[in-house]
Rosetta silent file (secondary structure, phi, psi, omega in degrees, C-alpha in Angstrom):
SEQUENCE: XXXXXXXXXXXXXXXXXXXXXXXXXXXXXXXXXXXXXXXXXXXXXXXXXXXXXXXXXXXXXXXXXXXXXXXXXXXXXXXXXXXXXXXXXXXXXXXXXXXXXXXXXXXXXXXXXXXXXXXXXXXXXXXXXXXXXXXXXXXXXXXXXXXXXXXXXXXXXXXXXXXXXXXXXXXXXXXXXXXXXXXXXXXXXXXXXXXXXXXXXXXXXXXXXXXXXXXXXXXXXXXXXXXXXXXXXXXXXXXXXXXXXXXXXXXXXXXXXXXXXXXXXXXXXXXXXXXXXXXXXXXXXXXXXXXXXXXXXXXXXXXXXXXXXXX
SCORE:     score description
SCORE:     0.000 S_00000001
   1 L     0.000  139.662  158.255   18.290   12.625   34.842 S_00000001
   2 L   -43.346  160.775  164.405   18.422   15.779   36.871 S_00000001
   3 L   105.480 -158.394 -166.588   18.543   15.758   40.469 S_00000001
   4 L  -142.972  -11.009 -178.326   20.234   13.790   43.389 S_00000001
   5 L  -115.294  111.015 -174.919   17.707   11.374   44.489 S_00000001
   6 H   -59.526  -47.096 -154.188   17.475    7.785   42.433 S_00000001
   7 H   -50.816  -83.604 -158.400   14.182    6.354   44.401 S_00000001
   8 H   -35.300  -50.521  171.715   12.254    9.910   43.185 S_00000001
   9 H   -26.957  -65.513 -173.286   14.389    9.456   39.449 S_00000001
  10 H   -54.988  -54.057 -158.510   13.423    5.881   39.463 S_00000001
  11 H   -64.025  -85.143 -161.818    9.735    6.916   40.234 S_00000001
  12 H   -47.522  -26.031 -177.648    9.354    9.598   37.341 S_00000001
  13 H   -68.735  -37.155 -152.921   10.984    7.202   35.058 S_00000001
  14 H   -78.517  -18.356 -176.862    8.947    4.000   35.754 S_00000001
  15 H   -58.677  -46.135 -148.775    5.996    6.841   35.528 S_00000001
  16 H   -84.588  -37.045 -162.765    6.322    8.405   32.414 S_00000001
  17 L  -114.318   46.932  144.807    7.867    5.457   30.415 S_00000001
  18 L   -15.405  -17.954  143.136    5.834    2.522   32.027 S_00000001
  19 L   -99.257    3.589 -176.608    6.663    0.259   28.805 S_00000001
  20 L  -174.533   86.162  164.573   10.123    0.762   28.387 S_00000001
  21 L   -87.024  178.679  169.178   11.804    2.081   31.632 S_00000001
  22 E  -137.349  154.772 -170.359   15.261    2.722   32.246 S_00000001
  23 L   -88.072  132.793 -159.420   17.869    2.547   35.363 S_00000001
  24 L   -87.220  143.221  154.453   18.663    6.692   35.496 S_00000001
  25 L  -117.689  139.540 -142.575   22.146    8.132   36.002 S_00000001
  26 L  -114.014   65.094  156.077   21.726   10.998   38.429 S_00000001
  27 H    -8.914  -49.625 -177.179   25.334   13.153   37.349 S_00000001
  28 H   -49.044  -27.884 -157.540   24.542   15.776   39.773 S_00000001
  29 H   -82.828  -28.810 -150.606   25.549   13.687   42.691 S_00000001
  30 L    70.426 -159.419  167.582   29.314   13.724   41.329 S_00000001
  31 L   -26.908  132.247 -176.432   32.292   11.917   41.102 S_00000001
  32 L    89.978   -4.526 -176.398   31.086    8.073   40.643 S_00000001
  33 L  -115.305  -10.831 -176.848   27.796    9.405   39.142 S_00000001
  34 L   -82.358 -169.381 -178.971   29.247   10.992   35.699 S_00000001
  35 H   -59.327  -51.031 -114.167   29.646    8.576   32.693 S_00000001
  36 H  -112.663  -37.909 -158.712   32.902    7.780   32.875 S_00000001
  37 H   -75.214  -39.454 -160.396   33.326    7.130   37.048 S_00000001
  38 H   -61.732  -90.147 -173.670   29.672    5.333   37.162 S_00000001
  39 H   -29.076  -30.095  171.238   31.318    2.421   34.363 S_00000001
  40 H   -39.154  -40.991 -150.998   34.502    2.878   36.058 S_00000001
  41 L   -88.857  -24.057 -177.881   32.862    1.293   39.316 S_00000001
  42 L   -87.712  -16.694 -162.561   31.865   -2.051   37.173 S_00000001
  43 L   -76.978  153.139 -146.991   35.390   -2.593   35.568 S_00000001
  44 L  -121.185   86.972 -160.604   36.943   -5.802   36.797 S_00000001
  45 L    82.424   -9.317  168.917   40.621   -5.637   37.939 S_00000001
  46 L  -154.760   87.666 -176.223   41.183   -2.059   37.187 S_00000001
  47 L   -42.653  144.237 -162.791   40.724    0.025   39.797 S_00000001
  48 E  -119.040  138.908  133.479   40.215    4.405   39.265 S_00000001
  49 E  -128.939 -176.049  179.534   40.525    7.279   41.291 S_00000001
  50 E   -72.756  131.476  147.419   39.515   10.806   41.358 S_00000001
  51 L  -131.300 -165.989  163.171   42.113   13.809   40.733 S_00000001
  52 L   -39.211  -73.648 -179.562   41.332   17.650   39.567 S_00000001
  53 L   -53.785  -41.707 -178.028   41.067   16.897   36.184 S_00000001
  54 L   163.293 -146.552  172.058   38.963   13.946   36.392 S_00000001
  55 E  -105.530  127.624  160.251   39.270   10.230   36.636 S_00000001
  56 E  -124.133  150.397 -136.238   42.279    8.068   36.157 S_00000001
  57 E   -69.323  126.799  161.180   43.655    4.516   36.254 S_00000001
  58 L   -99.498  161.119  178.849   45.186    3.643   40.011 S_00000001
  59 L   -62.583  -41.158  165.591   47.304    1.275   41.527 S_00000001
  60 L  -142.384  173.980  169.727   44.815   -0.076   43.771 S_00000001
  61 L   -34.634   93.284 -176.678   40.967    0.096   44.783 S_00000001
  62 L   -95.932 -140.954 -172.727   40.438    3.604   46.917 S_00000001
  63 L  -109.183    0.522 -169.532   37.419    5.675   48.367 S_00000001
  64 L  -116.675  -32.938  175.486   36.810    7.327   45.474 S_00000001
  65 H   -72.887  -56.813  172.477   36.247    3.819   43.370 S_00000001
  66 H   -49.162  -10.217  126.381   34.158    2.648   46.914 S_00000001
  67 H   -20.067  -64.529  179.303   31.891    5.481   46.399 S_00000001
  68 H   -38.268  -65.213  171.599   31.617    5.024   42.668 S_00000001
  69 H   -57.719  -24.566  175.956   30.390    1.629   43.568 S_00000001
  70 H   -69.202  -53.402 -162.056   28.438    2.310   46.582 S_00000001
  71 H   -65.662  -44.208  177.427   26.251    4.837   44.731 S_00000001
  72 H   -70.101  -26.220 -171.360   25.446    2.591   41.471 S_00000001
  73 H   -73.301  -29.121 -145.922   24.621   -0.639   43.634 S_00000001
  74 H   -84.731  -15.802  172.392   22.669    1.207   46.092 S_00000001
  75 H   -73.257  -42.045  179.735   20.861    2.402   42.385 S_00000001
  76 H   -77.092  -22.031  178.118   20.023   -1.315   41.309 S_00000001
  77 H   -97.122  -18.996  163.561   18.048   -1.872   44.264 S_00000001
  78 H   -60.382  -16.095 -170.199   16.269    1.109   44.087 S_00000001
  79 H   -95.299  -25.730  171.297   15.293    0.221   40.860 S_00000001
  80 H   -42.726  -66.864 -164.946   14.591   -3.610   41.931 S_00000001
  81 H   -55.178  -55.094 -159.970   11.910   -2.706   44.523 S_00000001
  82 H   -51.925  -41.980 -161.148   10.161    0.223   41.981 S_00000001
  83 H  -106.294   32.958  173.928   10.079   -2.238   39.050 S_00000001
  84 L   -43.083  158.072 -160.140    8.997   -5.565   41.264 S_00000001
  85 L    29.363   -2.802 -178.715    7.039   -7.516   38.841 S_00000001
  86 L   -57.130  132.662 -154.986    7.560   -5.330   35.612 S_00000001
  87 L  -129.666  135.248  161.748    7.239   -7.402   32.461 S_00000001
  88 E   132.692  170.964 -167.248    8.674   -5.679   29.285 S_00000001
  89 E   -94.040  146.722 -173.095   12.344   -4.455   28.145 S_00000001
  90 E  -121.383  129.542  171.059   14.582   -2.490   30.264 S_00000001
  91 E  -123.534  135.997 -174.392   17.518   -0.138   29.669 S_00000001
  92 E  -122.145  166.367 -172.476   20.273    0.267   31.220 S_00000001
  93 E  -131.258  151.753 -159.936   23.901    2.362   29.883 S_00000001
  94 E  -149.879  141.194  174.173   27.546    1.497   30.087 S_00000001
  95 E  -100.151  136.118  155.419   30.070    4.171   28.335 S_00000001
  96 L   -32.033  156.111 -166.719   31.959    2.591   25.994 S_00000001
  97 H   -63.579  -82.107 -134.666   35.393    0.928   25.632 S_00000001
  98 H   -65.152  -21.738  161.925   36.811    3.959   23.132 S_00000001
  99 H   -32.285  -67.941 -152.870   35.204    6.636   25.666 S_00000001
 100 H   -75.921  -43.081  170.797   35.891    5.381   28.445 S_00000001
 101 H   -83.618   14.345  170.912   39.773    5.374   27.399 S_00000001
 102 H  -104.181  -18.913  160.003   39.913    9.187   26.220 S_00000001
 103 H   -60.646  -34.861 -147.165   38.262    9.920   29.496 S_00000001
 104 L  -105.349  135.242 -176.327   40.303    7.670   31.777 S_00000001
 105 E  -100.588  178.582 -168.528   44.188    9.258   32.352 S_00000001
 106 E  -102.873  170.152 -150.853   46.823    6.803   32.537 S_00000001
 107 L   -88.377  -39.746  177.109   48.129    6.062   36.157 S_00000001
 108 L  -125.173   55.603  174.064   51.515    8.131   36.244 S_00000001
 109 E  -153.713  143.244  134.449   51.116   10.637   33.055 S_00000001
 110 E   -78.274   32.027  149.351   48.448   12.810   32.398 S_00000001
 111 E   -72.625  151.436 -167.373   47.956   11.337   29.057 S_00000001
 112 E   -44.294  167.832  134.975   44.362    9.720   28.046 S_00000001
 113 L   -49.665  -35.983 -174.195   44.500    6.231   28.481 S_00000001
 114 L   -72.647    8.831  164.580   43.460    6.025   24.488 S_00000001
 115 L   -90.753   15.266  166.755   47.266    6.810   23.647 S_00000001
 116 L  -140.562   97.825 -175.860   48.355    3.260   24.629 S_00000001
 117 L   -22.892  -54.398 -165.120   47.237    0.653   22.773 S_00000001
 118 L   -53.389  -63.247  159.927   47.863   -1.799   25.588 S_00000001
 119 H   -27.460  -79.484  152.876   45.978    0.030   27.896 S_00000001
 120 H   -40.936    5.175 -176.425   42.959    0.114   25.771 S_00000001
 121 H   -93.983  -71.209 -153.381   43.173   -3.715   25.329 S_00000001
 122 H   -31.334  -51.883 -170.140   43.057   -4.343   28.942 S_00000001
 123 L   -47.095  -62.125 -169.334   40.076   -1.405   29.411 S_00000001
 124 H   -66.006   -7.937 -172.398   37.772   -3.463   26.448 S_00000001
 125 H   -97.430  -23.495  175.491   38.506   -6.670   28.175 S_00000001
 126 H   -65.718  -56.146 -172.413   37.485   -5.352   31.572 S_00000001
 127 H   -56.208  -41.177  168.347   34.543   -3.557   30.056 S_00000001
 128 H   -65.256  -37.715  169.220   33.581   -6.736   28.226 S_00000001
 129 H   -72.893  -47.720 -147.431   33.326   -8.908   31.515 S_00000001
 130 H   -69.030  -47.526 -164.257   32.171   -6.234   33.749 S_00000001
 131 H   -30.771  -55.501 -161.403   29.431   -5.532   30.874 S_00000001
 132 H   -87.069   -1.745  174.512   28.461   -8.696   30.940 S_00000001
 133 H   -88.519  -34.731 -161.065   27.997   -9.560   34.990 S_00000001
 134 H   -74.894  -59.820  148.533   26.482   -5.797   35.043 S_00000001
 135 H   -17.057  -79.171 -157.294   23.589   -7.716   32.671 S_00000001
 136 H   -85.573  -17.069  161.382   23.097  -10.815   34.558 S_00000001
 137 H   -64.669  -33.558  171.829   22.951   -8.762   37.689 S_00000001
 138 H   -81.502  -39.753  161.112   19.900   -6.691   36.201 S_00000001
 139 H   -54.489  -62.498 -160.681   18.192   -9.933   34.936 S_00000001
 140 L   -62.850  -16.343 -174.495   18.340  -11.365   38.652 S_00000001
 141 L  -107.181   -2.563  176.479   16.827   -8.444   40.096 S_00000001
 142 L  -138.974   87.117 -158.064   14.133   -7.813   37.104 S_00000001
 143 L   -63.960  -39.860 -168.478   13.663  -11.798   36.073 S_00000001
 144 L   -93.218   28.319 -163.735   10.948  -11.073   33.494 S_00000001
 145 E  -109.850  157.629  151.338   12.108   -7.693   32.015 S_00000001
 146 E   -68.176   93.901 -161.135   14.399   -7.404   28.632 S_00000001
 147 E   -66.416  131.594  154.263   17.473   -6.249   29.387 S_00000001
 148 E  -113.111  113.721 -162.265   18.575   -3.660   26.741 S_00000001
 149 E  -107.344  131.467  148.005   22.392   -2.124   26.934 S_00000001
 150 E   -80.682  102.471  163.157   23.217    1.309   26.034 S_00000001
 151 E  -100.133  120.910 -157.904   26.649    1.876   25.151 S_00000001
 152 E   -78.222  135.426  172.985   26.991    5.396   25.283 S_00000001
 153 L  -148.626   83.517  159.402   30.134    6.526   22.710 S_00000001
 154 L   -61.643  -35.007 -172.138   29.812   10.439   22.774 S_00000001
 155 H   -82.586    0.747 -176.521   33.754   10.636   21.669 S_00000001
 156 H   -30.866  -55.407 -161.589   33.205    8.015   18.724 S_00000001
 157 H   -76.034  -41.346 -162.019   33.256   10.207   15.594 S_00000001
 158 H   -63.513  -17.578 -154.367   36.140   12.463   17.590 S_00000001
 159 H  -104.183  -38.005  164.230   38.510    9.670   18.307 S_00000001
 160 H   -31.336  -42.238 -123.614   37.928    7.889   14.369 S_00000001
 161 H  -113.714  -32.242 -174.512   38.315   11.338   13.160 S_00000001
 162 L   112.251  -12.757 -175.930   41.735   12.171   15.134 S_00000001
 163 L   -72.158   26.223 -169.847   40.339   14.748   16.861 S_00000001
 164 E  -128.777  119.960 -171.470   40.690   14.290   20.882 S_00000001
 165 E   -57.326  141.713  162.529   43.412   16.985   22.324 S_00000001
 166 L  -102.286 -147.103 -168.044   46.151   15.294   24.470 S_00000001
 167 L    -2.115  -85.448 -154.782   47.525   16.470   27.623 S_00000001
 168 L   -68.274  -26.953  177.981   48.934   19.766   27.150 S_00000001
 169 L    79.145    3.354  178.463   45.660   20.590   24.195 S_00000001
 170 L   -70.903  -38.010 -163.949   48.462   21.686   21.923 S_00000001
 171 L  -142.594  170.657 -147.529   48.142   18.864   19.497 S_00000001
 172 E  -129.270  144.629 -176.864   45.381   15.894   18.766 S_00000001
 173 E   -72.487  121.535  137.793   45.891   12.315   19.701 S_00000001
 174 L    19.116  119.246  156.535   46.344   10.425   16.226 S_00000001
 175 L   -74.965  140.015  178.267   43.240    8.769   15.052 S_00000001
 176 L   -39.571  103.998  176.655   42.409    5.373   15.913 S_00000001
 177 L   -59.017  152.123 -154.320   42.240    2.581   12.897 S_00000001
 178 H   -77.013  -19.515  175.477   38.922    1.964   12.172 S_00000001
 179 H   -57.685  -52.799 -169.205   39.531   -2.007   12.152 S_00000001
 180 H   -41.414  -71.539  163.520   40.957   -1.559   15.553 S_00000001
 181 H   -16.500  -86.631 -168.033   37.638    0.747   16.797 S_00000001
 182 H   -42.491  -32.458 -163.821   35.355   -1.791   15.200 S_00000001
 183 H   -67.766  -44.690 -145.964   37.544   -4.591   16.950 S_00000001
 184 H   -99.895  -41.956  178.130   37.614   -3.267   20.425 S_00000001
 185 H   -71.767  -26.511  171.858   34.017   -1.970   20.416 S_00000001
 186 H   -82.992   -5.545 -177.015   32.618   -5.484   19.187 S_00000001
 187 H   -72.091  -42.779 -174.725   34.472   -7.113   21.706 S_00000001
 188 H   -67.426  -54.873 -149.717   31.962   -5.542   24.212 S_00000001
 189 H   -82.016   -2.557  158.091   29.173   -5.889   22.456 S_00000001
 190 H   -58.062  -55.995 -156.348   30.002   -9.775   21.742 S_00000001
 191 L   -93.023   24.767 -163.698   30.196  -10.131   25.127 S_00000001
 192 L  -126.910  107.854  172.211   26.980   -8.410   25.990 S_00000001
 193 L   -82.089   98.515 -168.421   23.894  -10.960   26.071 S_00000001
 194 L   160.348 -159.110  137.664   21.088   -8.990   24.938 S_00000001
 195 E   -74.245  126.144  168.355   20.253   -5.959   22.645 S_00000001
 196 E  -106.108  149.698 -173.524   22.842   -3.424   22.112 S_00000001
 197 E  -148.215  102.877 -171.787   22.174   -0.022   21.268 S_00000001
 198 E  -109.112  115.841 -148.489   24.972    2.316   20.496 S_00000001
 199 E  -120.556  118.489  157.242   24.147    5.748   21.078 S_00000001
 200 L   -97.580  176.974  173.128   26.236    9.146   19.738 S_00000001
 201 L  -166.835   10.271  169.564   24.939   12.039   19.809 S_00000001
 202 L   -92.397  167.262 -165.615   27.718   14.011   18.214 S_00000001
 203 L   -69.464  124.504  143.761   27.757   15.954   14.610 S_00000001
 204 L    91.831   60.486 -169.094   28.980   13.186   12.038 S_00000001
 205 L   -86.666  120.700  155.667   28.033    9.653   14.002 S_00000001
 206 L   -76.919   84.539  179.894   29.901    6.796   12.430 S_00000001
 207 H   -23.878  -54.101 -159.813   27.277    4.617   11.462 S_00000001
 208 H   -76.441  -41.603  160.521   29.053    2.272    9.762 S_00000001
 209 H   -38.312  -38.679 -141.319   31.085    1.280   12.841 S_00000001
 210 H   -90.623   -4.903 -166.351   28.652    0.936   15.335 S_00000001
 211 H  -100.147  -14.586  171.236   26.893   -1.586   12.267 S_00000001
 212 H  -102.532  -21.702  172.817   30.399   -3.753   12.004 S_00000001
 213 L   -65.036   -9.109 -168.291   31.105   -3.645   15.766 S_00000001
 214 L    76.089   37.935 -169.780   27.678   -6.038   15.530 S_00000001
 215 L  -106.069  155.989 -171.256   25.496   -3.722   17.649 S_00000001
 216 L   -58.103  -51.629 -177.244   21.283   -4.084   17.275 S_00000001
 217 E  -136.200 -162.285 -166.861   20.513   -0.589   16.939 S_00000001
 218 E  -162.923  139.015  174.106   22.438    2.906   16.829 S_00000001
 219 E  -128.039  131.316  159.352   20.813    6.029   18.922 S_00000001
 220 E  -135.398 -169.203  171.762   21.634    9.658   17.497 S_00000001
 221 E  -113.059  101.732 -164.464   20.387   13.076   17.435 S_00000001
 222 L   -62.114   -7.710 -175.261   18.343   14.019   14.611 S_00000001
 223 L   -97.984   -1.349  166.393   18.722   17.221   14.251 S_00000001
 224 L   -82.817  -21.752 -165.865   22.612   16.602   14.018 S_00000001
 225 L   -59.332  135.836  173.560   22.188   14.132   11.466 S_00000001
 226 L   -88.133 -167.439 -161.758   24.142   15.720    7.791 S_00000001
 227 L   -82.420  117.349  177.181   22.999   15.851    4.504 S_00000001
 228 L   103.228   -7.073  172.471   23.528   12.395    2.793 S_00000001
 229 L  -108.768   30.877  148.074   23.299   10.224    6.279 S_00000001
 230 H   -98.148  -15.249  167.844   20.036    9.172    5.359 S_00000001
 231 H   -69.020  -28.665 -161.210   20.932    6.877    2.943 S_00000001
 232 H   -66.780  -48.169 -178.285   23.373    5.730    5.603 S_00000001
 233 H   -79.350  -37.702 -177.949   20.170    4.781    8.312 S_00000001
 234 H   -23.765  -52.703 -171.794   18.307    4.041    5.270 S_00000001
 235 H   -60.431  -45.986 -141.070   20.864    1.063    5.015 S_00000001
 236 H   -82.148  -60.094  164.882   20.698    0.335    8.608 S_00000001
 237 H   -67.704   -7.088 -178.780   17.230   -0.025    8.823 S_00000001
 238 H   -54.193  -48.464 -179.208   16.888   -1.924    5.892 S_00000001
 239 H   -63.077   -7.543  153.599   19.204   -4.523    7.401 S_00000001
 240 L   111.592   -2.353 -177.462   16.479   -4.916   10.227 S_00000001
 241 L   -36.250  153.042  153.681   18.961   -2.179   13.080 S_00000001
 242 E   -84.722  150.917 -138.937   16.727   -0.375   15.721 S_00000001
 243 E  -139.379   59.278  172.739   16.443    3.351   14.942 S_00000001
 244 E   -92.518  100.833 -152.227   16.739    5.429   18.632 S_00000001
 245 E  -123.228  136.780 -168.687   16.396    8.694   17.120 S_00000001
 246 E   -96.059  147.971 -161.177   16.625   11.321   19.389 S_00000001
 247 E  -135.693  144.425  169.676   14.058   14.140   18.788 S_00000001
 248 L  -102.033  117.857 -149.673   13.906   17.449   21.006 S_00000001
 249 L   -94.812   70.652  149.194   10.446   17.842   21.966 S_00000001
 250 L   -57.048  109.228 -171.196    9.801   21.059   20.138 S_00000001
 251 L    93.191 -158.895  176.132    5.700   21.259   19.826 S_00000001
 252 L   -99.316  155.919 -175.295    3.324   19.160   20.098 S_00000001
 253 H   -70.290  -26.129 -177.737    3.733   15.298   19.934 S_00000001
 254 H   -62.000  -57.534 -179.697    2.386   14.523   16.674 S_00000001
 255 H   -59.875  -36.763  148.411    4.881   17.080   15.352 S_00000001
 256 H   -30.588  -63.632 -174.250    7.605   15.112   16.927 S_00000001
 257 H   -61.781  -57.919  173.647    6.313   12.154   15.514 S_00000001
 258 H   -66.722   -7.082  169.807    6.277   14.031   12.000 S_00000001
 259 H   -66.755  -18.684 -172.441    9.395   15.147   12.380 S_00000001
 260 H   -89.396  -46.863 -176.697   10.415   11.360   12.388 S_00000001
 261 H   -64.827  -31.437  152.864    8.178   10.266    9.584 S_00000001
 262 H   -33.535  -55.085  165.861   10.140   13.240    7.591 S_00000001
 263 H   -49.559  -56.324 -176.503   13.044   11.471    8.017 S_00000001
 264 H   -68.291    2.357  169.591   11.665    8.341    6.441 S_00000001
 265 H   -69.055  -68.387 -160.719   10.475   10.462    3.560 S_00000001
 266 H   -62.981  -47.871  168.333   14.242   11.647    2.898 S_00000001
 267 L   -30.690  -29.511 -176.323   15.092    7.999    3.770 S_00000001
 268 L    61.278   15.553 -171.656   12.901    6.986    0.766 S_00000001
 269 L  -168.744  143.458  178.701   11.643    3.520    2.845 S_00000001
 270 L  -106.755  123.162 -179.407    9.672    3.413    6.351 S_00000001
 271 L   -83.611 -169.160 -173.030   11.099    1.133    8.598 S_00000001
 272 L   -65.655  118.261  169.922    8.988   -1.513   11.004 S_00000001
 273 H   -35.284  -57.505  174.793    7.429    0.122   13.618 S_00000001
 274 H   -68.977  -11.224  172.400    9.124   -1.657   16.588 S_00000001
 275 H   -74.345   16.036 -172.236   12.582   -0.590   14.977 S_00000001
 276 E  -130.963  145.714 -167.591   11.961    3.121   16.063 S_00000001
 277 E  -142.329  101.898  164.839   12.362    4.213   19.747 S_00000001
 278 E   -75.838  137.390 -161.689   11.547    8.174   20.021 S_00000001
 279 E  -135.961 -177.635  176.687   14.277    9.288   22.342 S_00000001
 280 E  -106.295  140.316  173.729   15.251   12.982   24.059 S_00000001
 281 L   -47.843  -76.277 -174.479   18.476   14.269   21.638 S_00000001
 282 L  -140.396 -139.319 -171.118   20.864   13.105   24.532 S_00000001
 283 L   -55.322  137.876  137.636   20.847   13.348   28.314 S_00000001
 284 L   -18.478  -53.075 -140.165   18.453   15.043   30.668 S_00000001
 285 L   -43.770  -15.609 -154.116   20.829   16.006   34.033 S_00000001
 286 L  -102.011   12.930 -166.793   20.976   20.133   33.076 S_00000001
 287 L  -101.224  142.071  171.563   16.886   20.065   32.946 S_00000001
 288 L   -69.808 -169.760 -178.193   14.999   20.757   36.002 S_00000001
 289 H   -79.509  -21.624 -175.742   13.039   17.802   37.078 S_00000001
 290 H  -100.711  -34.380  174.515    9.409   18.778   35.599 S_00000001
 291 H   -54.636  -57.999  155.791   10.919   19.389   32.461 S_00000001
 292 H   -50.734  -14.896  151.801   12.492   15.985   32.200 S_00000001
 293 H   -87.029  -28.826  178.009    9.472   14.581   32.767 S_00000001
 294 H   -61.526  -31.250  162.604    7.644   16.196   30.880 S_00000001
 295 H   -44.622  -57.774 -174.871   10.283   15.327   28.112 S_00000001
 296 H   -60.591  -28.412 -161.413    9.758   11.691   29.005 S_00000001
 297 H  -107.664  -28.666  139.965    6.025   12.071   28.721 S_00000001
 298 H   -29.850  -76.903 -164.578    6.585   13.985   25.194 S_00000001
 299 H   -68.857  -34.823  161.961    8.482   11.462   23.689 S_00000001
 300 H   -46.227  -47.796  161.403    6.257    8.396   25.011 S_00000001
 301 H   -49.797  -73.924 -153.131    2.914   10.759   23.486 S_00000001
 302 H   -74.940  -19.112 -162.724    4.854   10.804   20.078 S_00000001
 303 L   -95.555  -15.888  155.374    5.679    7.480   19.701 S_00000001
 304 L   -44.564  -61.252  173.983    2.509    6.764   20.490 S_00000001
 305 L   -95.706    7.730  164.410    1.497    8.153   17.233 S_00000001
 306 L   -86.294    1.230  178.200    3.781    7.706   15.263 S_00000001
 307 L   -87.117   -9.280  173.272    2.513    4.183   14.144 S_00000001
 308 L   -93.316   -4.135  174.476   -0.909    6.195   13.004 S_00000001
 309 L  -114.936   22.758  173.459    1.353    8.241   10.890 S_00000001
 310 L    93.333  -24.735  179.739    2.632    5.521    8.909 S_00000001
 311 L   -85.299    0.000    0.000    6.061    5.361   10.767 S_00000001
């Protein structure tokens, strides 16, 4: 979400999406508020800091991890008081293990963290605990709500595909085996009590991982989706997945909504109504604040209607 202030965030959220809120990350705020510093602040034993480039793994706990940490707890209670009594599923996001190490530098190289196997062991094992305390922490302060985790994996397809620059940007780290991927990404989402939802939003989302890693549903961006990956969700919903397809709220809602039942046309089979979640293509933060709500209030309107259109 745009902006700088969680209570007001929290407000517009619990507003617009009043059946299915979510705890917001506010970017704008900075270090400890992007993707990769907010999950940073939950990992368990392996402390971050800040440099120029961005964040990487330190020797010990600093001011820049106490920040991190400061800003997301001081986020769960804002969201505690707004959604006191709220009955109904709740989402909250974690970036992913395979992200989180092409993001993360290694403590005395700039290279990624995802160029050392070892390193990326430790990261999914942290990420797997932290995940799963991060969870039971969100239950205790919202007893009756569903928890639902997002694990955000924007680099997924790039890091499969070989395609994430190292250092120097001269040359591409080696891609990742896909057993390995699938290994290290299911580790989390084993250890994640709940619904999982694994959300890309880049050109060419591997499907088929995020459906062997064992996760519930898969969130993309439909208008990214290629020619010939409809058979692909086709499978996915067949197999009962949830289907958070992000739509850019072009029009009116009903055309939203027909933009989705078009998919299930090319799809050649209409999935279940509760397996579809109309979503915004990816993040808010570069939107002013009335736009993102109004986005939020868009996509709530279509989804509304898209069970009267057959989807």
């Amino acid at each position: 979400m745009p902006g700088t202030d969680p209570a007001e965030a929290m407000r517009v959220v619990a507003g617009e999406l009043p059946g299915f809120p979510y705890l917001p990350e506010l970017p704008a705020r900075g270090p400890g508020a992007d993707i990769t510093g907010r999950t940073a602040a939950l990992l368990i034993d392996i402390p971050v800091e800040i440099t120029p480039r961005g964040w990487r793994l330190a020797e010990r706990p600093g001011r820049d991890l106490a920040r991190a940490r400061s800003m997301l707890s001081n986020d769960l209670d804002v969201m505690e008081e707004e959604l006191q009594g709220y009955v109904g599923p709740l989402k909250i996001q974690v970036c992913g293990p395979w992200t989180l190490a092409a993001t993360l530098e290694l403590t005395r190289t700039m290279d990624a963290a995802l160029r050392d196997p070892g390193a990326v062991a430790d990261l999914t094992a942290s990420l797997a605990e932290a995940t799963a305390a991060h969870v039971k922490d969100v239950a205790k302060r919202v007893p009756q709500a569903r928890v639902i985790v997002q694990i955000d994996e924007p680099a997924l397809s790039a890091i499969a595909n070989g395609e994430i620059p190292t250092a120097s940007g001269i040359s591409r780290i080696p891609a990742i085996d896909q057993v390995t991927i699938i290994d290290r990404l299911g580790l989390v989402i084993a250890n994640t009590t709940g619904y999982t939802v694994v959300h890309c939003c880049a050109t060419g989302v591997r499907f088929e991982i995020m459906r062997a890693a064992g996760a519930n549903a898969v969130a993309f961006d439909l208008s990214r989706l290629r020619r010939g990956e409809e058979d692909t969700v086709a499978e996915l919903a067949e197999a009962g997945m949830g289907l958070f397809v992000g739509v850019g709220p072009q029009g009116t809602p009903k055309e939203t909504a027909e933009r989705v039942t078009r998919l299930w046309q090319r799809m050649g089979s209409r999935p279940e109504a509760e397996q579809t979640v109309i979503t915004p293509p990816c993040g808010l933060a570069d939107d002013a604040p009335d736009q993102a709500a109004q986005t939020l209030k868009h996509c709530r309107e279509a989804a509304a209607i898209l069970p009267e259109l057959g989807g």
